[in-house]
Each structure stands twice: as C-alpha cells, then as structure tokens.
C-alpha positions as CSV (number, residue, x, y, z in Angstrom):
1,X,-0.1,7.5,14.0
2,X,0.1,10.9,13.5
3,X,-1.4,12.1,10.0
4,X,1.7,15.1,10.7
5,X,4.8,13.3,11.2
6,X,7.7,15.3,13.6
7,X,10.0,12.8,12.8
8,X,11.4,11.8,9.3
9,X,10.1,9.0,7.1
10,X,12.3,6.9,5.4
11,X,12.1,6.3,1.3
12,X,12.4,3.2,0.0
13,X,15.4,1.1,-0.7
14,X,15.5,0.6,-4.1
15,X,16.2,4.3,-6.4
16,X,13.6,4.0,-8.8
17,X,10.7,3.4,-5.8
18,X,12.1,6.3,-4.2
19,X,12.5,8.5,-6.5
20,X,8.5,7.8,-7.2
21,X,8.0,8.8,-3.7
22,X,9.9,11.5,-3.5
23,X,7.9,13.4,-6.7
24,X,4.4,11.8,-5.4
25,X,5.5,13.8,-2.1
26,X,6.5,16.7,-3.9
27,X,3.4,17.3,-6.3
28,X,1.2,16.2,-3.8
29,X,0.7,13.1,-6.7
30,X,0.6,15.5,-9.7
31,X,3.4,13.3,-10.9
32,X,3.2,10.2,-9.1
33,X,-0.2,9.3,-8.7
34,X,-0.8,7.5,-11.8
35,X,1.6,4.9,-13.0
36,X,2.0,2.2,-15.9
37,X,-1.8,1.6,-17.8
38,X,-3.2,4.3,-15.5
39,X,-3.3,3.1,-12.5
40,X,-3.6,5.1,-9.1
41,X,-1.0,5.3,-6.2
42,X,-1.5,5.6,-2.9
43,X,1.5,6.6,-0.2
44,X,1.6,4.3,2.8
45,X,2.9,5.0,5.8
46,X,4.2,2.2,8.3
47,X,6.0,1.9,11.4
48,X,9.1,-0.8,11.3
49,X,8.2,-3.6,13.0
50,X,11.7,-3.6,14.1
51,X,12.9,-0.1,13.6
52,X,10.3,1.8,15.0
53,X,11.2,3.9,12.0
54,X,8.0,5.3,10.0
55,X,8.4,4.0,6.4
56,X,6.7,5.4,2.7
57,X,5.5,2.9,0.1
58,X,3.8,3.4,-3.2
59,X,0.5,0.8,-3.8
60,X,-1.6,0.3,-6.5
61,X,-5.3,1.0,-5.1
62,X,-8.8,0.1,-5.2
63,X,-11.5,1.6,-3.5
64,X,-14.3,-0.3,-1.2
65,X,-16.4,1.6,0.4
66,X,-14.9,4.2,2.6
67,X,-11.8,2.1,2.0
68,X,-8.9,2.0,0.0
69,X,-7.9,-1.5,-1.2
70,X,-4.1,-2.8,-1.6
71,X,-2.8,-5.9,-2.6
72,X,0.6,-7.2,-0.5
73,X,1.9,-9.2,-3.8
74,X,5.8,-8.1,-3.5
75,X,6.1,-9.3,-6.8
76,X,4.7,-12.8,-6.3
77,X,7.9,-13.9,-4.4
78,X,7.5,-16.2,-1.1
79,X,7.8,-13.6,1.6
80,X,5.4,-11.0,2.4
81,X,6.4,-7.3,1.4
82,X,7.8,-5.4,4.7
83,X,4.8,-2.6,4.3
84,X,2.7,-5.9,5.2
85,X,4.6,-7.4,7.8
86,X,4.8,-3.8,9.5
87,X,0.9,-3.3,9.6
88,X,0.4,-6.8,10.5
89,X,2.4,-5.6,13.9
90,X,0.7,-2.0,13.8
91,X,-2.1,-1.4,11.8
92,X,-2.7,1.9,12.7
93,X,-1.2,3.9,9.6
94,X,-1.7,6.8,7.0
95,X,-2.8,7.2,3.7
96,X,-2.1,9.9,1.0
97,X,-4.0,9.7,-2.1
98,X,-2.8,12.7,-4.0
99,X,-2.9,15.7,-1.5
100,X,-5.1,14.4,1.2
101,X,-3.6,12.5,3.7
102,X,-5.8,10.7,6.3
103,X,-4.8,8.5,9.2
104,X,-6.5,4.9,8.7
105,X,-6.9,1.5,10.0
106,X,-5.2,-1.4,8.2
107,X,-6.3,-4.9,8.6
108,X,-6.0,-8.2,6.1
109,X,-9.7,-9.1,4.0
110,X,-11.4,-12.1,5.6
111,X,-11.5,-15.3,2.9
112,X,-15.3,-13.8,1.7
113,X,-13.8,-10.1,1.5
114,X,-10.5,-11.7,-0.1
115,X,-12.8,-13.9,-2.6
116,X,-15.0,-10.5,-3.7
117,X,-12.0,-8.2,-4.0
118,X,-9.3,-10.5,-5.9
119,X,-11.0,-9.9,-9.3
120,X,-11.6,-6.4,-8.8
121,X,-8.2,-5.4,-8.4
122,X,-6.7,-8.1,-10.6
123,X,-8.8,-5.6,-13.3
124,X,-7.0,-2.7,-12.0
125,X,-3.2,-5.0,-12.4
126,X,-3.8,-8.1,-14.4
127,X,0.1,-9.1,-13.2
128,X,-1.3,-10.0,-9.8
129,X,-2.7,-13.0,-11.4
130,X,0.8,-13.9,-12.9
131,X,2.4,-13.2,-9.3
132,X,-0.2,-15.5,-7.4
133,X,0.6,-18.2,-9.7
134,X,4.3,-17.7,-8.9
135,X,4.0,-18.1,-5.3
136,X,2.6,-21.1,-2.9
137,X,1.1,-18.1,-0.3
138,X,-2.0,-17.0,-0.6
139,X,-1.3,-13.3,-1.3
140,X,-3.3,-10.8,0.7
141,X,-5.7,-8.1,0.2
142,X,-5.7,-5.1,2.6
143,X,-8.3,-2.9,3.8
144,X,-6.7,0.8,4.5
145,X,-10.4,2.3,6.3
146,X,-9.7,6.1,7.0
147,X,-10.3,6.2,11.0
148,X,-10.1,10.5,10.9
C-alpha cells in the first residue's frame, strides 16, 4: 500500500469517529493526536476485505521497538473490529502518527508477545481490562512494524 493514496479513503461510519479523523488529517494530529487521559492516536489505513475500498481508523498506541502497538478490543463486544478483520486479509498497511506517515507491516502478537504487551497497554487504557472481561475472545494485540 501506497504511503500516497490516488484514490480516496473512506472515514468512519459513526460522526463522532469521523469527525476525529477528519481534524487528526487536517492538523497533521495537532488536534487529534491525543485523546481522553492523554493518550496517543494513530491513523490506520486498511483495505476492505470486501470493498477493496482503503479505510481510516483512529487507535490508541503503544510503541515496541520499531513498532507501534494497537489493541483490536472494538469495545469488548464478540466480533472483531473491521480495521482487524481487514489486515488479517492484508496486512500490508499505513500508519500516521501525527505528520509522518509510513507504510508498515501488520501482523497479530504471538501468545508470548500477546502475554508481554497486554499490561503495557492496559496502562496506557485501563478499559481494555473491563472490555476483555466482557467478551469470551481473546482480544488481540497488533504489531504495526514500519516496512519504509
């Protein structure tokens, strides 16, 4: 995927979530890139797994490494988020944190990664905790390693 995209990327569905993107894109994350308690946002970009359409979505993020950590909790409700199920198909997507935006690798932490990680970004978003515990699925930790 293209870290300059030709064709349009769709917002997300629901107003609020867009209208997030849609300053984060604006400011280059000058308003945007930090939301409730402080946290950091990251834009990722998917292609539909069905659509073929490239889609934006605004994660809380860690850091490991070289790579930036995200957590595919939708909420803590039974199905996996669409950003998830999309990389799952492509993993080959892009990152914007703030103004830099880098093409990148996704792919889902192995059990030992998953295990490490959890508490780390449960101390960025204590909820995650409170959404694990409402759902029977495991809920998966993503590795986003820049590949540019």
């Amino acid at each position: 995927m293209s870290t300059e995209h030709e064709e349009p990327i769709l917002a997300p569905t629901t107003d609020w979530v867009a209208d997030h993107v849609h300053r984060y894109v604006a400011t280059d994350g000058e308003d945007g890139g930090t939301w409730r308690k402080g946290t950091s946002i990251l834009l990722l970009v998917t292609r539909g797994r069905k659509s073929g359409s490239l889609r934006r979505m605004p994660l809380i993020f860690g850091r490991d490494g070289d790579s930036y950590v995200v957590v595919a909790s939708k909420g803590g409700t039974p199905q996996h988020p669409d950003w998830y199920l999309n990389l799952m198909a492509e993993p080959n997507v892009t990152v914007q944190v703030m103004d830099e935006i880098v093409p990148a690798v996704a792919r889902t932490a192995t059990s030992e990664e998953h295990a490490r990680l959890w508490p780390e970004m449960v101390a960025i978003w204590p909820d995650y905790e409170e959404y694990q515990q409402r759902t029977d699925r495991e809920i998966p930790i993503v590795l986003l390693t820049p590949s540019g």
